[in-house]
FILUMFI-144797 format. One record per atom (N, C-alpha, C): residue number from 1; residue in three letters; chain; atom name; x, y, z. Coordinates in Angstrom, 1 decimal, decimal comma, always signed. Layout:
BEGIN
+------+-------+-------+--------+--------+--------+--------+
! mido ! gutor ! mimar ! badren !     xx !     yy !     zz !
+------+-------+-------+--------+--------+--------+--------+
!  NUM !   ALA !     A !     CA !      X !      Y !      Z !
...
+------+-------+-------+--------+--------+--------+--------+
END
This chain:
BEGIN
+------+-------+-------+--------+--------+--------+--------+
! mido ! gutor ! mimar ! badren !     xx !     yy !     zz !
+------+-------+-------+--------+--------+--------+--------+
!    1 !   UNK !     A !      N !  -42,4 ! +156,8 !  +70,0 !
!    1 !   UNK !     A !     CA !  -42,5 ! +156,3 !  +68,7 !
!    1 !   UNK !     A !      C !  -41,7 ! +157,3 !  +67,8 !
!    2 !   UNK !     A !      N !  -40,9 ! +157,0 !  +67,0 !
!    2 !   UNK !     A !     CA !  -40,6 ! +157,6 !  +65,8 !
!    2 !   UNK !     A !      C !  -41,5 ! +158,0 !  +65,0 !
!    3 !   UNK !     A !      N !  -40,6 ! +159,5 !  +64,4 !
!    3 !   UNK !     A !     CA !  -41,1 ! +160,1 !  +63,5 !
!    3 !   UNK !     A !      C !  -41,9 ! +159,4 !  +62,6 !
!    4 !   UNK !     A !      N !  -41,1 ! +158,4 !  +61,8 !
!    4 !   UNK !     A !     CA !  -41,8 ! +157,7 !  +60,6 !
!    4 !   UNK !     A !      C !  -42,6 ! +156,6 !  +60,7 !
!    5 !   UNK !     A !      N !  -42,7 ! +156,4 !  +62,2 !
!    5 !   UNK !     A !     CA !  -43,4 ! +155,3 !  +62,6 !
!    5 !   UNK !     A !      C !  -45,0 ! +156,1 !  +62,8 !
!    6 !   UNK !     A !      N !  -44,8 ! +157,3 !  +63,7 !
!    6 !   UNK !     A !     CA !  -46,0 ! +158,1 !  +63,4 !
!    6 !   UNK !     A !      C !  -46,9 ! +158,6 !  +62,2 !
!    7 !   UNK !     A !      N !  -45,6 ! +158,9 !  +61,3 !
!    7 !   UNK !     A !     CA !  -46,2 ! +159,4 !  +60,2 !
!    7 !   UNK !     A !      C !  -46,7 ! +157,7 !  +59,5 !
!    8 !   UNK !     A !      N !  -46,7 ! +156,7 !  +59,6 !
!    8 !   UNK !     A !     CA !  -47,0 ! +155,4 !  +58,7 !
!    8 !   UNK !     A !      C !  -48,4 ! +155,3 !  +59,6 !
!    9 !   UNK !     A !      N !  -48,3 ! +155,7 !  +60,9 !
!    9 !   UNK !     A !     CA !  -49,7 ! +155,1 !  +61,6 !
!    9 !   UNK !     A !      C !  -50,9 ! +156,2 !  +60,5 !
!   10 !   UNK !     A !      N !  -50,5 ! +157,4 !  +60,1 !
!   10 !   UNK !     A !     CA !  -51,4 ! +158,4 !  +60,4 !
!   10 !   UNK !     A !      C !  -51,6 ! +158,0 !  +58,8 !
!   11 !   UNK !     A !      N !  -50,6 ! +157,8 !  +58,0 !
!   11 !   UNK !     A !     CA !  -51,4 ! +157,3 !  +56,7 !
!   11 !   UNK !     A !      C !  -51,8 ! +156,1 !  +56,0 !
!   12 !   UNK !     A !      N !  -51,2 ! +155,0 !  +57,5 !
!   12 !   UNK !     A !     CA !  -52,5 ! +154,0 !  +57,4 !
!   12 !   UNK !     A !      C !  -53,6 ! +154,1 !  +57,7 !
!   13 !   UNK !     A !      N !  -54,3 ! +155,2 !  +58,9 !
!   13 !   UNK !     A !     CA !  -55,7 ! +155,5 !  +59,4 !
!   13 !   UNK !     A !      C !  -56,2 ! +155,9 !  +58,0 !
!   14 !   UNK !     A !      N !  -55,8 ! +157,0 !  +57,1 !
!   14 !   UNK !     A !     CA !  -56,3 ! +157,9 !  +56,1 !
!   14 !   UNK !     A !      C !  -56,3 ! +156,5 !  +54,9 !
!   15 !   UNK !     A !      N !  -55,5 ! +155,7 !  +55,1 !
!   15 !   UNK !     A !     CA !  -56,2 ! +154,8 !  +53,3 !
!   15 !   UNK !     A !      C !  -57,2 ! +154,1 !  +54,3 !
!   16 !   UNK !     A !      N !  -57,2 ! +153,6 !  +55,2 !
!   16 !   UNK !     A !     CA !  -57,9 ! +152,5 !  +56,4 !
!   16 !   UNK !     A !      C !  -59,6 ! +153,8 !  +55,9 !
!   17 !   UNK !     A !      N !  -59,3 ! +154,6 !  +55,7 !
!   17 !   UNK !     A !     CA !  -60,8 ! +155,3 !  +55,7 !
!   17 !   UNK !     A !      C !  -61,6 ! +155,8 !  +54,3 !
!   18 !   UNK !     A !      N !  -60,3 ! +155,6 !  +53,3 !
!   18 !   UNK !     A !     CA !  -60,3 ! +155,7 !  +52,3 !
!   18 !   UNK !     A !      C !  -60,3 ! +154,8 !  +50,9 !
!   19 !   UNK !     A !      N !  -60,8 ! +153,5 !  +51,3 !
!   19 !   UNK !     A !     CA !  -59,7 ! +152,2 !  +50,5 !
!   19 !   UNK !     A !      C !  -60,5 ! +152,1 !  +49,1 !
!   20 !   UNK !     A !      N !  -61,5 ! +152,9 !  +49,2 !
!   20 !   UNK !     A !     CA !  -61,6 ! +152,8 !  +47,7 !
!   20 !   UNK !     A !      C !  -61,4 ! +153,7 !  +46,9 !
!   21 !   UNK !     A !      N !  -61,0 ! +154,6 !  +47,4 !
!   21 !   UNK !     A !     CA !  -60,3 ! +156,0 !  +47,1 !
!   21 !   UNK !     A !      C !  -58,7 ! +155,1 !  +46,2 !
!   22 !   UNK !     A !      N !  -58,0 ! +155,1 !  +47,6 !
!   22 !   UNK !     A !     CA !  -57,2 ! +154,3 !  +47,4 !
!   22 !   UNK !     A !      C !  -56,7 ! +153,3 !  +46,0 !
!   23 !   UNK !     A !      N !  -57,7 ! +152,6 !  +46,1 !
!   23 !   UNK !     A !     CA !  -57,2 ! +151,2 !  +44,8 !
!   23 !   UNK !     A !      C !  -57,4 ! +151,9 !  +43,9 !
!   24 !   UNK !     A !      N !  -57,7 ! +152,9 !  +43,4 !
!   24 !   UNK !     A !     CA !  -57,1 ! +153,5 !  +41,8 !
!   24 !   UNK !     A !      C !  -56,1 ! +154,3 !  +41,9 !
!   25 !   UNK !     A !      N !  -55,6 ! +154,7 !  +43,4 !
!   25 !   UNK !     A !     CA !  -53,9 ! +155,5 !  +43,0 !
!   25 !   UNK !     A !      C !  -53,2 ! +154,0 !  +43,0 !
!   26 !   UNK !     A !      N !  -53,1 ! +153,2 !  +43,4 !
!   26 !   UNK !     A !     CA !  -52,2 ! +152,1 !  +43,5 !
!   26 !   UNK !     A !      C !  -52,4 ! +151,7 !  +42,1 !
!   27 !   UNK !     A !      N !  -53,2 ! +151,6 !  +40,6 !
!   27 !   UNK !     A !     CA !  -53,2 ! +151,0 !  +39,8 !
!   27 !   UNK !     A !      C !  -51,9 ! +152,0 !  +38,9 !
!   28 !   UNK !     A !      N !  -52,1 ! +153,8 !  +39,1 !
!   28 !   UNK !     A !     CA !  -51,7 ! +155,0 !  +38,3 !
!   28 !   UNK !     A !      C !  -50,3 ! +154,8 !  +39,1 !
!   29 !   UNK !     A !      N !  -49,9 ! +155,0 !  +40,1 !
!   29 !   UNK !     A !     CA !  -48,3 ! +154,3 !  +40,7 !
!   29 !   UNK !     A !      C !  -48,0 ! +153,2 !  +40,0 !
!   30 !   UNK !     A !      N !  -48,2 ! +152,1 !  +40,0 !
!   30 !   UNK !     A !     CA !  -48,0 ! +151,0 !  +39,0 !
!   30 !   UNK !     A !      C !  -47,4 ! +151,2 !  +38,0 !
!   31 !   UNK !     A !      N !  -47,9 ! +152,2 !  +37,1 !
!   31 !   UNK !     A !     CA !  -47,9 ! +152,6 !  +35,7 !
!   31 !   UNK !     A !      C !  -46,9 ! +153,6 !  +35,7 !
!   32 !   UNK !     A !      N !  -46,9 ! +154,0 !  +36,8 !
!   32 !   UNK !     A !     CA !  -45,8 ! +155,2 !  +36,9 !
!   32 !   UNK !     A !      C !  -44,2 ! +154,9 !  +37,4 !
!   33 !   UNK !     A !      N !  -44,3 ! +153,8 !  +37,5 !
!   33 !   UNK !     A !     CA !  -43,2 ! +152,6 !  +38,3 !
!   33 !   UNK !     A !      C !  -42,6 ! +151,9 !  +37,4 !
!   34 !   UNK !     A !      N !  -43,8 ! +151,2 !  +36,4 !
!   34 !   UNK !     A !     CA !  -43,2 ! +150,6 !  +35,1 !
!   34 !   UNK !     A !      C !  -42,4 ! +151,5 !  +34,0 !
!   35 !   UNK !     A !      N !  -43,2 ! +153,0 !  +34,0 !
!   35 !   UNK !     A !     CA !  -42,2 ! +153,4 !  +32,7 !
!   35 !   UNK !     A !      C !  -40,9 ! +154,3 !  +33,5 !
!   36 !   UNK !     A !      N !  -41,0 ! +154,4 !  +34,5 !
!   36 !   UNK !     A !     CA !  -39,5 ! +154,8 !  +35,5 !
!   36 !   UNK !     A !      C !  -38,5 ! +154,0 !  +35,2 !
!   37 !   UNK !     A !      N !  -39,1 ! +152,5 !  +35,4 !
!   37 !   UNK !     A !     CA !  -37,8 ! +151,4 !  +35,4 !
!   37 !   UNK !     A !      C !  -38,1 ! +150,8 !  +34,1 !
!   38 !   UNK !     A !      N !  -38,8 ! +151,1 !  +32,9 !
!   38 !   UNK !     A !     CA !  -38,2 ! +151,2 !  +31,9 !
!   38 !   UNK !     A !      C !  -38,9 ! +149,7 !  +31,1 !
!   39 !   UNK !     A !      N !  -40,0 ! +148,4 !  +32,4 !
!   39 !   UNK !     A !     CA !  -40,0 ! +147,6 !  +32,5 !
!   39 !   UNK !     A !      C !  -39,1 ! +146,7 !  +33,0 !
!   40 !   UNK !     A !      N !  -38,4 ! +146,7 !  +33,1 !
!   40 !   UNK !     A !     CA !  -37,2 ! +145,9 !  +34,1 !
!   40 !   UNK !     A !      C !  -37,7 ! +145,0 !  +35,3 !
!   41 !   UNK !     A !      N !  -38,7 ! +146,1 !  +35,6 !
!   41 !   UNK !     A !     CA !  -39,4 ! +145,2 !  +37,3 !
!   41 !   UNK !     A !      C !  -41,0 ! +145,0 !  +36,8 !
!   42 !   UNK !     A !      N !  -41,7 ! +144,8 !  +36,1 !
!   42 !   UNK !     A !     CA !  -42,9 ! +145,0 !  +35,7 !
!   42 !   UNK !     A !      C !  -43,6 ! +143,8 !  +36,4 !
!   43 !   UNK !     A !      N !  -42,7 ! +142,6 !  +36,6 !
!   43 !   UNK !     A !     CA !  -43,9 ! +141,6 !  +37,6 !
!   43 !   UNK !     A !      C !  -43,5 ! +141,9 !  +38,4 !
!   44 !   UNK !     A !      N !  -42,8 ! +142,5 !  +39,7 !
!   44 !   UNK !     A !     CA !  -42,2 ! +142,7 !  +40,8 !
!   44 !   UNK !     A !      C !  -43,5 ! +143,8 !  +41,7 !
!   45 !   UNK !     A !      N !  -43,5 ! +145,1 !  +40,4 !
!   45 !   UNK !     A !     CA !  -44,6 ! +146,2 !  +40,3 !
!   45 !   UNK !     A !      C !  -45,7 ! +145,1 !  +40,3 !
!   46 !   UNK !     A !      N !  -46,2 ! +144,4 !  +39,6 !
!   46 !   UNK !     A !     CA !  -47,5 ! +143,6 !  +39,2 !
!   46 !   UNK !     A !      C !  -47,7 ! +142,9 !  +40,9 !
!   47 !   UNK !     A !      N !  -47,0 ! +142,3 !  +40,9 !
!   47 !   UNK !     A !     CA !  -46,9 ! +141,9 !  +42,5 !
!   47 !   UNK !     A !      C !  -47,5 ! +142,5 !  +43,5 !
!   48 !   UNK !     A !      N !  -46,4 ! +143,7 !  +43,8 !
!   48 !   UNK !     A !     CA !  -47,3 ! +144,7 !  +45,1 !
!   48 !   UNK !     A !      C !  -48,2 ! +145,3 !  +45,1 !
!   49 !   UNK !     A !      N !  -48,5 ! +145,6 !  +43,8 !
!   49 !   UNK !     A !     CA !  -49,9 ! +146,3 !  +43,1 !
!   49 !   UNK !     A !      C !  -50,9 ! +145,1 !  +43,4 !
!   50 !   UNK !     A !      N !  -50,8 ! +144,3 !  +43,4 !
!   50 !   UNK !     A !     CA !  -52,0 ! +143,1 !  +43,5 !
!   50 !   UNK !     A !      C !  -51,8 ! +143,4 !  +45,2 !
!   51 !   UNK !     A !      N !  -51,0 ! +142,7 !  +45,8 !
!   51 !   UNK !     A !     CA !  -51,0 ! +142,7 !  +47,7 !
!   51 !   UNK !     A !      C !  -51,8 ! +144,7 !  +47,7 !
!   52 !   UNK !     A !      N !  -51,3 ! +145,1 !  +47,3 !
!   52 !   UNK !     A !     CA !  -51,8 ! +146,8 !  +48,1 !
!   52 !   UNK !     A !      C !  -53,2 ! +146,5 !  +47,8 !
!   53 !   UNK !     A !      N !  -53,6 ! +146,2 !  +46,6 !
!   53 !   UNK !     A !     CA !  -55,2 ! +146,3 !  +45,9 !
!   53 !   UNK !     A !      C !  -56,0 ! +145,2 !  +46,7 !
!   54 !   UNK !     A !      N !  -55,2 ! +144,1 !  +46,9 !
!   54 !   UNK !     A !     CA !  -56,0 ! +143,0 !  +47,9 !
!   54 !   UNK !     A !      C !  -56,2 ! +143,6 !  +49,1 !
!   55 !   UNK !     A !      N !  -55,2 ! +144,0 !  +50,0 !
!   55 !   UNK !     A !     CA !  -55,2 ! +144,8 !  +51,0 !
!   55 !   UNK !     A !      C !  -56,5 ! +146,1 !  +51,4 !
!   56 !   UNK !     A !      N !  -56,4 ! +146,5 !  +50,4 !
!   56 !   UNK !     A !     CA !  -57,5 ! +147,9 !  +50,1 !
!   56 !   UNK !     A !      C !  -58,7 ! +147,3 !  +49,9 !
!   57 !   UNK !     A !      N !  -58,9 ! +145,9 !  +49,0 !
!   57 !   UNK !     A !     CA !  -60,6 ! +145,5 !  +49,0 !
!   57 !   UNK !     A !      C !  -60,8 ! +145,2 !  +50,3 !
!   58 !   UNK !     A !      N !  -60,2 ! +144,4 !  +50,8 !
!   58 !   UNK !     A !     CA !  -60,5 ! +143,8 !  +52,3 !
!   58 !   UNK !     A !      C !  -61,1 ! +144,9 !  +52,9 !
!   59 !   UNK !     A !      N !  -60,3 ! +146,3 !  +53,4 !
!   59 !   UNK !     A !     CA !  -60,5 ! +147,2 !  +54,1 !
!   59 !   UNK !     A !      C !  -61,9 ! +147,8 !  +53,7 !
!   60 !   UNK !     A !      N !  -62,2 ! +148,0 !  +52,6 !
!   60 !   UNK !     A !     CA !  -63,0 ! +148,4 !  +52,1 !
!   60 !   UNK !     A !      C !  -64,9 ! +147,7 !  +51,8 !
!   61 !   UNK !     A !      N !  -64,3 ! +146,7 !  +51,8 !
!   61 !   UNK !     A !     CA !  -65,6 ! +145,4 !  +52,7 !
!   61 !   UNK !     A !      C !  -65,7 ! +145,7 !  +53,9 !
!   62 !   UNK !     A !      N !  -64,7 ! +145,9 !  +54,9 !
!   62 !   UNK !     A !     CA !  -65,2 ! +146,0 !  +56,6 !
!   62 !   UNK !     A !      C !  -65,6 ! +147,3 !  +56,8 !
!   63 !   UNK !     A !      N !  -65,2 ! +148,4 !  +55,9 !
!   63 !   UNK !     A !     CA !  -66,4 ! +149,7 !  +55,9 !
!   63 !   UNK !     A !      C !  -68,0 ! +149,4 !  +55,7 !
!   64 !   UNK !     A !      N !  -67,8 ! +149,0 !  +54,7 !
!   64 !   UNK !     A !     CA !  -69,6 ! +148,6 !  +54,1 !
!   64 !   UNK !     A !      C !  -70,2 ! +147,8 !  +55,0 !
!   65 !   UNK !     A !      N !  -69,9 ! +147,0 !  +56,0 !
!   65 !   UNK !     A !     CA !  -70,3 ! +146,2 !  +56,6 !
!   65 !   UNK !     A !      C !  -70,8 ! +147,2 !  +58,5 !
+------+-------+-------+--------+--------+--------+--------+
END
């Protein structure tokens, strides 16, 4: 396995354990993404920010359970 294939497993285990931790840095990235590009990409950001945040509740249901 590659380097960055390793390093992607090890910090998907860490949000995978973390996911509610998680969905409030993905809102502060967001915001930090929008005023970098100035708005230019702001539904593009609005986009992946929704899939990571969807992504994160899921995970974060199959903890509690």
């Amino acid at each position: 396995m590659s380097a960055a294939g390793g390093a992607f497993n090890r910090l998907k285990k860490v949000v995978d354990n973390n996911a509610g931790k998680a969905q409030g840095l993905v809102g502060k990235a967001a915001q930090a993404a929008k005023k970098a590009t100035g708005g230019s990409y702001n539904d593009k950001i609005d986009r992946g920010a929704g899939a990571a945040t969807d992504y994160l509740r899921k995970r974060d249901r199959k903890d509690e359970k």
